[in-house]
C-alpha positions as CSV (number, residue, x, y, z in Angstrom):
1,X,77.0,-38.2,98.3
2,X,75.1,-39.8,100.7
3,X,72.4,-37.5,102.9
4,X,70.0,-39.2,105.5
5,X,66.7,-38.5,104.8
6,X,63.3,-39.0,106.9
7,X,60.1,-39.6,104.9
8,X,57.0,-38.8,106.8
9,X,54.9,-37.6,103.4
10,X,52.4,-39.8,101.5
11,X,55.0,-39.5,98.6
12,X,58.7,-40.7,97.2
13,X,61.2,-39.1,98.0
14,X,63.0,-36.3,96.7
15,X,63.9,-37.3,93.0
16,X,66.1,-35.4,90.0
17,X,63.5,-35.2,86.9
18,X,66.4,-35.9,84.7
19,X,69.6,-37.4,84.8
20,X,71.3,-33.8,84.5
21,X,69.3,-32.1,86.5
22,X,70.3,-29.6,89.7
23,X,67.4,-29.9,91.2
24,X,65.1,-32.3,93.3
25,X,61.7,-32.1,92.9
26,X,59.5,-31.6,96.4
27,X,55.8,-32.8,96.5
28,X,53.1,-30.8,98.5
29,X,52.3,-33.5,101.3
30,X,48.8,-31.8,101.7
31,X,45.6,-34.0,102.2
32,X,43.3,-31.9,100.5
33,X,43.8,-29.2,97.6
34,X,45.3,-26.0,98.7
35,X,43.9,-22.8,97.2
36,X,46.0,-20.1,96.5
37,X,44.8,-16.7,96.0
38,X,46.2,-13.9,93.9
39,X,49.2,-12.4,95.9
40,X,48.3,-14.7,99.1
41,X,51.3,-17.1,100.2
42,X,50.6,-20.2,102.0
43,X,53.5,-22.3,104.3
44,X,53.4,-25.7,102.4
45,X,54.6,-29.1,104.4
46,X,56.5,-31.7,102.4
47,X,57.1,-34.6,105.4
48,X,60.7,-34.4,104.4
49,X,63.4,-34.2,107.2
50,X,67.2,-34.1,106.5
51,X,70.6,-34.5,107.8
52,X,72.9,-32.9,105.8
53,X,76.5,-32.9,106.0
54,X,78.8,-30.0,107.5
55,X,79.9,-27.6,104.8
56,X,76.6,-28.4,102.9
57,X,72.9,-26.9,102.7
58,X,70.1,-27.6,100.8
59,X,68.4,-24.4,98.8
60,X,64.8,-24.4,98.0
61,X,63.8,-22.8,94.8
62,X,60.6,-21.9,92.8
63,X,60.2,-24.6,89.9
64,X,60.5,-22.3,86.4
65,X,57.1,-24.0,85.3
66,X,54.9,-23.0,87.9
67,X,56.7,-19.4,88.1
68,X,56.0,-18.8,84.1
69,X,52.9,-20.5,83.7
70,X,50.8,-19.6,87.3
71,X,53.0,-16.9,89.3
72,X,54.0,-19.3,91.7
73,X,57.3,-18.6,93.3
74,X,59.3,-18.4,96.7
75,X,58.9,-15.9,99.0
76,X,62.3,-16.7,100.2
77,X,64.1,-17.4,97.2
78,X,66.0,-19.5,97.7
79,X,65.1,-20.5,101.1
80,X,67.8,-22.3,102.6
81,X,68.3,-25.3,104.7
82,X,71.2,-25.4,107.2
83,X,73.2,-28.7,107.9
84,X,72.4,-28.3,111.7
85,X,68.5,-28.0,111.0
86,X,66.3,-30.9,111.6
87,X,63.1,-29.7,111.4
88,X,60.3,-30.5,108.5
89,X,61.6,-29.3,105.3
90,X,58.6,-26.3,104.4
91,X,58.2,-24.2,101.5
92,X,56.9,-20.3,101.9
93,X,55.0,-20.1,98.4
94,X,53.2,-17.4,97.1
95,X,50.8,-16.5,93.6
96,X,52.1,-13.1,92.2
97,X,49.5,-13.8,89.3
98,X,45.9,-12.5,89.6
99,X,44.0,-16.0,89.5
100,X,43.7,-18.4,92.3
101,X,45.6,-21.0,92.1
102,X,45.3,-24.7,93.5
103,X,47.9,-27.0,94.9
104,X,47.2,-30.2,94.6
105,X,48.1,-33.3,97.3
106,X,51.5,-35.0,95.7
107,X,52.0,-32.0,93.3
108,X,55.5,-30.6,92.9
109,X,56.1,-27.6,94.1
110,X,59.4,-26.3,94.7
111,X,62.9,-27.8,93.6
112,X,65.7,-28.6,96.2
113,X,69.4,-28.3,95.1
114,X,72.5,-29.6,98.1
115,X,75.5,-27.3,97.7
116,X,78.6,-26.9,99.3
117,X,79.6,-23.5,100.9
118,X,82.6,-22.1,103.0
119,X,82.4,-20.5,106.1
120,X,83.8,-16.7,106.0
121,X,86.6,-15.7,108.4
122,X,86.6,-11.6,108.2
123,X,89.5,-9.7,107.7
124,X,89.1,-6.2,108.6
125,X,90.9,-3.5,106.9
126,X,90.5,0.6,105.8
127,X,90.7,-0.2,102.1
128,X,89.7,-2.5,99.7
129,X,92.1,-3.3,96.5
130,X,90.2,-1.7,92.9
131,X,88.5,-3.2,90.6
132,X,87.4,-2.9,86.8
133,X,83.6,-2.5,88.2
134,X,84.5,-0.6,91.3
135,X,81.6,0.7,93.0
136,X,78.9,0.4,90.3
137,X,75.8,-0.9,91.7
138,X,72.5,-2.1,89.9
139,X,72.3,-1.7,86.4
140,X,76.2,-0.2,86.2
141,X,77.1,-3.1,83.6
142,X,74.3,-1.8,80.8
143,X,72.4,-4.2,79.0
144,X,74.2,-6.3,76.6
């Protein structure tokens, strides 16, 4: 699929790290290093603008590399992008571990995956057919 893409960073453009992967790296388009402190979040520019198609978004997700080794996640996870947004793709990090943390100019920092979703059309009613789960909320299923 084809998505138009504006590219106002220092860097390439969005790329898939291998040929199975989900996910598109993003790249900090910072001019300087970016220091992170424990627990602080920081609103990171990429440069990237996009035009995606209807029935389509783009979610931003933490990369599982930064997230194990450093802390560094979403704080909207995942944050997403809406087909009618044309606005400079951004990404809300933040360093849940207790050292600082630097982001570098070019470095990747967050992974962008296009999906295709439906729209909901709600069908109100006074009862909802059963299921095997039925109401069991968090932690319901046990640990396997």
């Amino acid at each position: 699929m084809k998505v138009r893409i504006v590219n106002k960073s220092h860097f390439g453009l969005p790329s898939y790290s291998t040929p199975l992967s989900a996910g598109m790296d993003l790249r900090a388009d910072i001019e300087e290093p970016l220091r992170l402190g424990p627990l602080q979040r920081a609103l990171v520019p990429t440069g990237l603008y996009i035009e995606l198609p209807e029935g389509y978004e783009a979610q931003i997700r933490p990369r599982s590399g930064l997230a194990i080794k450093h802390g560094i996640s979403l704080v909207n996870t995942p944050g997403t992008v809406d087909a009618d947004y044309r606005g400079e793709i951004k990404v809300i990090l933040v360093n849940l571990s207790s050292e600082e943390f630097v982001i570098n100019p070019g470095e990747r920092i967050a992974q962008m995956v296009v999906a295709r979703h439906e729209r909901v059309e709600w069908e109100e009613t006074e009862v909802l057919s059963g299921s095997e789960r039925g109401d069991g909320g968090f932690g319901s299923t046990g640990r396997k």
